[in-house]
C-alpha positions in Angstrom: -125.0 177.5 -15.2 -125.4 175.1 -11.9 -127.6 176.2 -9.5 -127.2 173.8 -6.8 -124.0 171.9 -6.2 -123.2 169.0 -3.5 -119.9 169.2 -2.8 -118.1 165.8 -1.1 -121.5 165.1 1.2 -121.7 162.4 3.5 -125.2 161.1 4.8 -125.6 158.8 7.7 -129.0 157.2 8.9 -129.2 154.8 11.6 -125.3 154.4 11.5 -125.3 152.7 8.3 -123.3 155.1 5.4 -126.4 156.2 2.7 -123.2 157.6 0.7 -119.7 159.3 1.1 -118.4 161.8 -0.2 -120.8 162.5 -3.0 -120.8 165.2 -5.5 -123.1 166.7 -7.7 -123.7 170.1 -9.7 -127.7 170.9 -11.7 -128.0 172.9 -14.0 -130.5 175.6 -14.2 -132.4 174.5 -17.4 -131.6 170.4 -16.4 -134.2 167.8 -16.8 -132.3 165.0 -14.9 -133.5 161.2 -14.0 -132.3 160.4 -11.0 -131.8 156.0 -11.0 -130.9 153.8 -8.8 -131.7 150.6 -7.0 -134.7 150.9 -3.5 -132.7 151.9 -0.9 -130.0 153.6 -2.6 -130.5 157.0 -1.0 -132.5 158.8 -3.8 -135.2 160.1 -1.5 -131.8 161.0 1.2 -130.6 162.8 -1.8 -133.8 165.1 -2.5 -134.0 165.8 1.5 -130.2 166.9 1.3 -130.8 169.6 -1.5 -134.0 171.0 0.6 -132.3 171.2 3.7 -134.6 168.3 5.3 -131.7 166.3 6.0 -128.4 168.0 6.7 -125.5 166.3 6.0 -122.7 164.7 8.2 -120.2 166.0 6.1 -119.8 168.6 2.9 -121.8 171.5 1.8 -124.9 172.1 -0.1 -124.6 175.3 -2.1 -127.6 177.0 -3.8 -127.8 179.9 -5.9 -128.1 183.3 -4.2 -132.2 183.4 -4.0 -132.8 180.0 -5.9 -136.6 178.4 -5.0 -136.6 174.8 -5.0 -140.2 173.1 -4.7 -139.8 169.4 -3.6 -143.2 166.8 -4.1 -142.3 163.4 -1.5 -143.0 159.9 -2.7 -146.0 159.7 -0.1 -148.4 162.6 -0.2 -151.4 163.2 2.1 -154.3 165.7 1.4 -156.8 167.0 3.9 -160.1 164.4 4.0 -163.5 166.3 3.6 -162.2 168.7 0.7 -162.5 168.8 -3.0 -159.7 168.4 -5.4 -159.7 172.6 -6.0 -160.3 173.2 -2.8 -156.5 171.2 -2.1 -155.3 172.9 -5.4 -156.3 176.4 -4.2 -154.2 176.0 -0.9 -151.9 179.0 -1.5 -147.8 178.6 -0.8 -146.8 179.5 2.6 -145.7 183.0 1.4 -148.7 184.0 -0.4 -150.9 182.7 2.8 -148.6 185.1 5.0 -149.2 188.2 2.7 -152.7 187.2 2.2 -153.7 186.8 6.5 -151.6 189.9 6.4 -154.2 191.6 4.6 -156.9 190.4 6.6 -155.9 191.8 9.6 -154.7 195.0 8.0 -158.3 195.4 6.8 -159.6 194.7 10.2 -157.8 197.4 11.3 -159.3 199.8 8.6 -162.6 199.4 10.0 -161.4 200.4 13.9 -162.6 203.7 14.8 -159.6 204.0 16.9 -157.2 203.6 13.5 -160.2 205.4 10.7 -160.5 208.6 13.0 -156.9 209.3 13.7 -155.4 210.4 10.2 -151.4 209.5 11.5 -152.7 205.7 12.3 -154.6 205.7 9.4 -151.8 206.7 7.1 -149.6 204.5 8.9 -152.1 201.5 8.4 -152.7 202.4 4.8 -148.9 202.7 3.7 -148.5 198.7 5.5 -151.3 198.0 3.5 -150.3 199.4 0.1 -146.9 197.4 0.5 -148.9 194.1 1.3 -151.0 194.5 -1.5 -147.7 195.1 -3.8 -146.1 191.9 -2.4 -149.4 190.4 -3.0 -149.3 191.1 -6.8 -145.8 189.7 -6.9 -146.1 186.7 -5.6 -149.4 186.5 -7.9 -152.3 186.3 -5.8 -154.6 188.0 -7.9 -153.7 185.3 -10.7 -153.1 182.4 -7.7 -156.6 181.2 -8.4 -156.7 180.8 -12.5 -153.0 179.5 -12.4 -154.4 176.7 -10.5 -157.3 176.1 -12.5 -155.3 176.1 -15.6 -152.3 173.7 -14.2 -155.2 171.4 -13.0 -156.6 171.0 -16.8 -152.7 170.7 -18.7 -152.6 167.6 -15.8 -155.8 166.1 -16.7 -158.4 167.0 -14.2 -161.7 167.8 -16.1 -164.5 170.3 -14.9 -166.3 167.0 -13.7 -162.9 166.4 -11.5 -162.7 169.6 -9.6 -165.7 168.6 -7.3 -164.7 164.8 -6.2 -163.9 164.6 -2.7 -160.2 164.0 -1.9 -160.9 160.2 -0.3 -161.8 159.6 -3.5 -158.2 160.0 -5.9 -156.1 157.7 -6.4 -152.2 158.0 -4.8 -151.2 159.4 -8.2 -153.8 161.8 -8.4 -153.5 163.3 -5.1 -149.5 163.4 -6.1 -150.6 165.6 -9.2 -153.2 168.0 -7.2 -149.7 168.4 -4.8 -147.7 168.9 -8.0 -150.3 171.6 -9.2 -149.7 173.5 -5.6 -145.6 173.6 -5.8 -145.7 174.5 -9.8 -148.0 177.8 -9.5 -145.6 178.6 -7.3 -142.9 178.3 -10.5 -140.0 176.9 -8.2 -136.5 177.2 -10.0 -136.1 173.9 -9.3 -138.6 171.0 -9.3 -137.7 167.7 -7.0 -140.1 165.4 -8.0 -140.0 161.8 -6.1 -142.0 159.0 -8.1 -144.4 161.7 -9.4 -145.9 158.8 -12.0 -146.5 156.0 -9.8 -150.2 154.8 -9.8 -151.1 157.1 -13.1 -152.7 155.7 -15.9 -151.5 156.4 -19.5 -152.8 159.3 -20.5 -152.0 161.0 -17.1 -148.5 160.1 -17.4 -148.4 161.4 -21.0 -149.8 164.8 -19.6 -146.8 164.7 -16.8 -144.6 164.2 -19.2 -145.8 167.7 -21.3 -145.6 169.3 -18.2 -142.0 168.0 -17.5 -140.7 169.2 -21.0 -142.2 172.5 -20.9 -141.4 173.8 -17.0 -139.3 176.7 -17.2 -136.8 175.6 -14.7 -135.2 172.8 -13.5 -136.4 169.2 -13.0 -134.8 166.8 -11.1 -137.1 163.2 -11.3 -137.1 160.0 -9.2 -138.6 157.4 -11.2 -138.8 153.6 -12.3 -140.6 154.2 -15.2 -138.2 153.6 -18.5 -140.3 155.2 -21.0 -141.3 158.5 -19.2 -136.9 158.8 -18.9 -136.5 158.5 -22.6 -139.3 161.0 -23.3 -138.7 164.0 -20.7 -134.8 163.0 -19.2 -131.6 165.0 -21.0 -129.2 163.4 -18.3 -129.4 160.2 -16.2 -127.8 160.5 -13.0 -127.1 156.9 -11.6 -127.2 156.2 -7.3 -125.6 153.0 -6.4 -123.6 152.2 -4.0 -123.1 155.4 -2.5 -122.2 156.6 -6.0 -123.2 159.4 -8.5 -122.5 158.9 -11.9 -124.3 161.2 -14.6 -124.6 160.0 -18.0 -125.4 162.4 -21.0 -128.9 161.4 -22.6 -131.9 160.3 -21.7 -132.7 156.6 -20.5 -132.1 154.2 -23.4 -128.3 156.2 -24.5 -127.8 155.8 -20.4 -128.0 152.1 -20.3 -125.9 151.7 -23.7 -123.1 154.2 -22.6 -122.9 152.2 -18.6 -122.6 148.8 -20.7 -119.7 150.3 -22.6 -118.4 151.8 -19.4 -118.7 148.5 -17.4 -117.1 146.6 -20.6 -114.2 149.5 -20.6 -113.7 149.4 -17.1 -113.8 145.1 -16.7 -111.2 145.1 -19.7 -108.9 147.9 -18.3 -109.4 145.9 -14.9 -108.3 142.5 -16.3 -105.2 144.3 -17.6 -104.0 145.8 -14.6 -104.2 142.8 -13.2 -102.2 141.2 -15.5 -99.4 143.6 -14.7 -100.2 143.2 -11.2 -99.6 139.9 -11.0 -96.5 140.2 -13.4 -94.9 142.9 -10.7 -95.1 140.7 -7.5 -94.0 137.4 -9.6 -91.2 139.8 -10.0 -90.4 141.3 -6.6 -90.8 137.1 -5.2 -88.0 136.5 -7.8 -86.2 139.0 -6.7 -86.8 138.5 -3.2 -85.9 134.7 -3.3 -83.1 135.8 -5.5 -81.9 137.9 -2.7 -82.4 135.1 0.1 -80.2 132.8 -1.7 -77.4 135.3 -2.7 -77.9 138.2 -0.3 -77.1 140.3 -2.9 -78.2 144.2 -2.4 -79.0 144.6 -5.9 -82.1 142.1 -5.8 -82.9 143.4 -2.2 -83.3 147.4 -4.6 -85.0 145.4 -7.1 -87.7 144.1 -5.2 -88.0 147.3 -3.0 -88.2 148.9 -6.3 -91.3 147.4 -7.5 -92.7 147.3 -4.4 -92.9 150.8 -4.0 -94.5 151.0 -7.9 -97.2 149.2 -6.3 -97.8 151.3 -3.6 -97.4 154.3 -5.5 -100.3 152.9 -7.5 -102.7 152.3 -4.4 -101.8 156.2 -3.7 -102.4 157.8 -6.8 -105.8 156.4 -7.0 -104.5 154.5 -10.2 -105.9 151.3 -8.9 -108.8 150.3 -11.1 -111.7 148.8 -9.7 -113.5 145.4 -10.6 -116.9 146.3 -11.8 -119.4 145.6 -9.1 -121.7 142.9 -9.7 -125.3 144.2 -8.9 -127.5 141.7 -6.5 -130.6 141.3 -7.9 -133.5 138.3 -7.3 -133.9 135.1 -8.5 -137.3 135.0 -10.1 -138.4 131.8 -11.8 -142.0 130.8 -13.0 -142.2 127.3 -14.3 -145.8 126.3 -14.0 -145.7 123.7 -17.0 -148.2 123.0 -19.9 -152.1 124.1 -19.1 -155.2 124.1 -20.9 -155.0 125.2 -24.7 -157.6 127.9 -24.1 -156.2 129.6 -20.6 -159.2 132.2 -20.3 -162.5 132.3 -22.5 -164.7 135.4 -21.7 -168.2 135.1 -23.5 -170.8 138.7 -23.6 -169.6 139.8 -20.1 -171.8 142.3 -19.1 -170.9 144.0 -15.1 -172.1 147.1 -13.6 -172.8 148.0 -9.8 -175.8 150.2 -9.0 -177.5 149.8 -12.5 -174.3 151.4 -13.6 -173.0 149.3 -16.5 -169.2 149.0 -16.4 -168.6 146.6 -19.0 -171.0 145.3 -21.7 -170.7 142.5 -23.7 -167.2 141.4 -23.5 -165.5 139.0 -25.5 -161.9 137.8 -24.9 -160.3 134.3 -25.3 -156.5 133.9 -24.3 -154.6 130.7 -25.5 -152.2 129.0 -23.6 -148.6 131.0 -23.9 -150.0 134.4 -25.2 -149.2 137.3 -23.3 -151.8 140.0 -23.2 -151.5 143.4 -21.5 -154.4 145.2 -20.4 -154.5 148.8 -20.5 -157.4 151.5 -20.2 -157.8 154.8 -17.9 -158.5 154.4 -14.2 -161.7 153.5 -13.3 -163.0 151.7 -16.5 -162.7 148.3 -15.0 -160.0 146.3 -15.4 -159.2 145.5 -11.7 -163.1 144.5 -11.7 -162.3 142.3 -14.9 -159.4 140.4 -12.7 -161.8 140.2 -9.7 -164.5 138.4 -12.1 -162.3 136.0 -13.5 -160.5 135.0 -10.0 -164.2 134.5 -9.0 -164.9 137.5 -6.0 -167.5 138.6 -8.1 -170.9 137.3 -10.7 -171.0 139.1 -13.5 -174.7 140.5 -14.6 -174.7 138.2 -17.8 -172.4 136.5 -19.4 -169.6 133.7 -18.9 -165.8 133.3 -17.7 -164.3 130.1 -18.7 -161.2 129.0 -16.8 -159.3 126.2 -18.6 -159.4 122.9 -16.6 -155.8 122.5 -16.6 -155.3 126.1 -15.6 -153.7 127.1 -12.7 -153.6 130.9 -11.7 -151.1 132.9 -10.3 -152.7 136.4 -9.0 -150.6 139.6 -8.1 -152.7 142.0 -6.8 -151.5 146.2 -7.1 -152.0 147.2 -3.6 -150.5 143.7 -2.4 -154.0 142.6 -0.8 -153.0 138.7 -0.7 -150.6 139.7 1.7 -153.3 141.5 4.2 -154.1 138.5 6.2 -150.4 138.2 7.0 -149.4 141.4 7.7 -149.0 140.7 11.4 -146.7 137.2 10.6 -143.4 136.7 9.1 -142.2 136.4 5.5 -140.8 132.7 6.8 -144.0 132.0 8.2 -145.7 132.9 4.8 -143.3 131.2 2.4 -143.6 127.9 4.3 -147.1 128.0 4.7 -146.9 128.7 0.5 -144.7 125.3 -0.1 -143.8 123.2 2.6 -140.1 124.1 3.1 -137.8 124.0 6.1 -136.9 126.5 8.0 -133.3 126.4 6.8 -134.6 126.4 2.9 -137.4 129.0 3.6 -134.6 131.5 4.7 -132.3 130.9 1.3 -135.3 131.5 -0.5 -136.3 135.1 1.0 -132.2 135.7 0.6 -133.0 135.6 -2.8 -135.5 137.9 -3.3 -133.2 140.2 -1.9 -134.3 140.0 2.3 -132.1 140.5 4.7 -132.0 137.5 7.6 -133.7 140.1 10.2 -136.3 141.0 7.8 -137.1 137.6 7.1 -138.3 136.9 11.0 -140.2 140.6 11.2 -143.8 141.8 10.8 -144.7 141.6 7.0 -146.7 145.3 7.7 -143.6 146.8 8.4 -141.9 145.7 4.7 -141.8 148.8 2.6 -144.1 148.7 -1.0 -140.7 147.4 -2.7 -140.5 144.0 -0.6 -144.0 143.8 -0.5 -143.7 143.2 -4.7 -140.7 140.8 -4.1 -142.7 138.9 -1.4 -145.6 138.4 -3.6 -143.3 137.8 -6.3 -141.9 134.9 -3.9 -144.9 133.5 -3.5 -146.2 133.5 -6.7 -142.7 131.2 -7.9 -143.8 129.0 -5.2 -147.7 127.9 -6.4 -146.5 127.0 -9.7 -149.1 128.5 -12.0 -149.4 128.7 -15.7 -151.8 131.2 -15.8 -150.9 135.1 -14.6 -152.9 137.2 -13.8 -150.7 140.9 -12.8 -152.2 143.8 -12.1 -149.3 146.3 -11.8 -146.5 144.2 -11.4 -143.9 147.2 -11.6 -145.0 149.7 -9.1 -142.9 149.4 -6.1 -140.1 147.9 -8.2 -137.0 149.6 -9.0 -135.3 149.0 -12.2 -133.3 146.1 -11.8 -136.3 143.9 -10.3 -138.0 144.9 -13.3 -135.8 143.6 -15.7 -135.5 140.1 -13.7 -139.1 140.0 -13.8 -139.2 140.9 -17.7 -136.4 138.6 -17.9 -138.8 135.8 -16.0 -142.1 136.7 -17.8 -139.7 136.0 -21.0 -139.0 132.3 -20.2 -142.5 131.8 -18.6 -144.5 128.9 -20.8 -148.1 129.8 -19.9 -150.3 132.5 -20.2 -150.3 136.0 -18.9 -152.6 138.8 -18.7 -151.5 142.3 -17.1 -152.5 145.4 -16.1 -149.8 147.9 -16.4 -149.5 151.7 -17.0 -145.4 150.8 -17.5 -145.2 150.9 -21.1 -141.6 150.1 -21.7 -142.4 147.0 -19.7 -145.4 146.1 -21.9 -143.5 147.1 -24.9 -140.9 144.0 -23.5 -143.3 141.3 -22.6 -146.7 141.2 -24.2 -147.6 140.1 -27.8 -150.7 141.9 -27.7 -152.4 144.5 -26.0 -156.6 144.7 -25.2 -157.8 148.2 -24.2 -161.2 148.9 -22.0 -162.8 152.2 -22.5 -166.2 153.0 -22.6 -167.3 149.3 -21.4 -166.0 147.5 -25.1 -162.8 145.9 -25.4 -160.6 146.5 -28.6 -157.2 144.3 -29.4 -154.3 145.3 -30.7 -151.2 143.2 -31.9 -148.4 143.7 -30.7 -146.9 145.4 -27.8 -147.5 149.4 -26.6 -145.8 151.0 -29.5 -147.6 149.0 -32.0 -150.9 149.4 -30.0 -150.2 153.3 -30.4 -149.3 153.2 -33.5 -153.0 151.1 -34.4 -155.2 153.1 -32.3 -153.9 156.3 -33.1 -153.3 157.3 -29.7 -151.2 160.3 -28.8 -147.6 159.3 -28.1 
């Protein structure tokens, strides 16, 4: 049964066309992916089934009574509170019924409403129906539904008291999960609930996806967490919907076949095309020459076949070649041993972090990094780029090694953030103007964006602009700490697609474990303050440390 259904919607924003005529029907059990290139109007979407946006043109229908709880890419929690204090924050209803309840029992204790028995009663009954609609929206269960939706996400006991400054943008994304599911919405919108989780948080979203009662609609980049929890991909692009049966992997198998259908049936139209107006010229020259009415009919004849075509809608498109950047990283031969790490031992506060760390990377390995938040790999990157002495220990940096450092929240791009990405690029490699501006094209800039404010590019051209950069200095050594976070899926497979052809050596930090399953040949793991390898990539590394799928 559908319980929402777009029907022929048309959004505008800033007078450029998000998408046209677009239709769409969820089902009430669904568990959809919603894909689609940055900027393709995923997040429009969302805002169009809540009512937040209202569209230029069509309807929105939603079943008679249907709830829909909707968690935004960017969430923001109240500073000076604890994570359950942010969990406990009841829905709007239940805070209506519940203030309700305070003043009613205000009231109770008036002398003017206890010593008149017809106020009293009348106070009482208003009372007894606030404290029914109280039980049904559960708010005498409100508080242990939370505490147990906190635990099935992965927040221990010790969790529950750490100040809200203090999470991570995923984990103040799960507390505002936890606050629309107690509520049991039919339908869950969930934009980029994943991004900035570590593995075994994302593992717990993805139980919590599979067994929600109702529907889930998810926004997401991540490749892996589609195959798992995703019954149907629904594909944005171009100011198109297309819904494919199956979760992630059958999607991208079935759109090939599609494409390949679709290119052939294309090629042979117009064939016959071409064969129809060779025609009606023949005919038409015929006709010149002779002025015969017969050719004159003929040609007319086809013609109209033609047009007839155009009006039936029988004209079959060429498939659309999708723009994506151009990512190369050539930084030619470097030292045979890229990264030596001798009994690293680093802690801040007489709080050991790591202890006694051994690691040695060879030129052209590719290593991927993984380990829950907080157990130090972005300190491991900072003590081999040099920002910080470790308490014992050695890092040796080959001599022919060059490094090439992207950094997860984009901090090499802070000192910029008030100049231009053409400022930046030619400051990176001398470059003319001219060549600068082909470059940025590239990576998928438009001209105006190439002459604005760097602190104004969204988290997606952030990536490609350090991306950019990091072509430009030519290293053989990489260093990537979350490389796929603000890309969608396309960049991602350039920059698999680059990573493949790169000669040197890489080490990574990624929670994106299709992408680590497609680019590294082994994978180290930090917990505790030890490091353990594993050959191979993610599902090998699974598979060897018997970690839960």
């Amino acid at each position: 049964m559908h319980v929402i259904q777009l029907d022929h919607i048309t959004i505008n924003y800033a007078g450029r066309v998000i998408f046209a005529d677009l239709s769409w029907a969820i089902g009430d059990r669904a568990r959809v992916g919603l894909v689609g290139p940055n900027g393709a109007g995923k997040s429009s979407l969302f805002k169009a089934i809540t009512g937040e946006v209202i569209p230029d043109a069509g309807t929105v229908a939603r079943a008679r009574g249907l709830t829909v709880g909707y968690l935004p890419q960017d969430v923001t929690l109240a500073p000076g509170r604890t994570v359950l204090d942010e969990a406990l924050v009841p829905p709007p209803a239940l805070a209506e019924v519940d203030a309700r309840l305070a003043r009613l029992e205000a009231q109770l204790a008036d002398p003017d409403v206890y010593t008149d028995p017809d106020v009293l009663a009348r106070v009482l009954d208003r009372q007894a129906a606030a404290l029914d609609e109280y039980e049904r929206l559960g708010g005498p269960r409100h508080a242990t539904a939370v505490s147990d939706m906190l635990a099935r996400l992965g927040f221990s006991e010790d969790d529950l008291a750490l100040p809200t400054e203090a999470l991570s943008g995923g984990q103040k994304k799960l507390v505002a999960l936890v606050r629309l599911a107690v509520e049991s919405p039919d339908v869950l919108l969930l934009d980029e609930p994943d991004n900035h989780l570590d593995l075994p948080r994302k593992r717990k979203l993805e139980g919590f996806i599979k067994a929600y009662p109702g529907a889930v609609v998810i926004i997401s980049h991540d490749r892996y967490l589609l195959d798992e929890v995703a019954t149907q991909i629904a594909e944005l692009e171009r100011g198109r919907l297309t819904v494919y049966p199956g979760n992630y992997t059958a999607y991208t198998t079935e759109r090939e076949l599609r494409r390949l259908r679709q290119q052939q049936m294309y090629a042979a139209q117009q064939k016959e095309i071409a064969r129809i107006e060779a025609a009606i010229k023949r005919f038409e020259h015929w006709a010149h020459i002779v002025v015969e009415e017969r050719h004159i009919r003929q040609a007319r004849s086809r013609r109209k076949m033609l047009d007839r075509m155009e009006a039936n809608g029988e004209m079959i498109e060429k498939v659309a070649v999708q723009q994506t950047m151009e990512l190369q990283l050539n930084g030619g031969r470097g030292s045979t041993k890229a990264l030596e790490i001798r009994d690293l031992t680093m802690g801040f506060d007489d709080d050991l972090l790591l202890l006694d760390l051994n690691l040695l990377i060879r030129h052209g390995e590719r290593v991927g990094l993984v380990g829950p938040n907080g157990a130090g790999k972005s300190v491991l990157f900072r003590l081999i780029r040099g920002e910080l002495d470790p308490l014992a220990g050695e890092i040796r940096v080959g001599p022919s090694t060059r490094i090439g450092y992207y950094a997860q929240e984009h901090q090499t791009l802070a000192p910029w953030l008030d100049r231009t990405p053409l400022e930046l690029i030619r400051d990176v490699a001398p470059k003319s103007e001219e060549n600068a501006v082909a470059l940025l094209l590239k990576f998928l800039f438009t001209y105006d964006q190439t002459r604005q404010p760097i602190g104004t590019l969204s988290g997606g051209e952030r990536s490609r602009l350090q991306l950019a950069c990091l072509m430009l200095s030519q290293p053989n050594f990489l260093l990537l700490d979350e490389p796929t976070n603000n890309l969608d899926i396309p960049s991602m497979d350039v920059l698999e697609a680059a990573l493949d052809d790169f000669e040197g050596a890489l080490l990574v930090i990624s929670h994106d474990r299709y992408f680590l399953d497609q680019v590294v040949d082994r994978v180290v793991e930090i917990e505790g303050g030890a490091l353990c390898s594993y050959e191979g990539g993610y599902t090998d590394y699974l598979a060897a440390s018997g970690r839960p799928v």
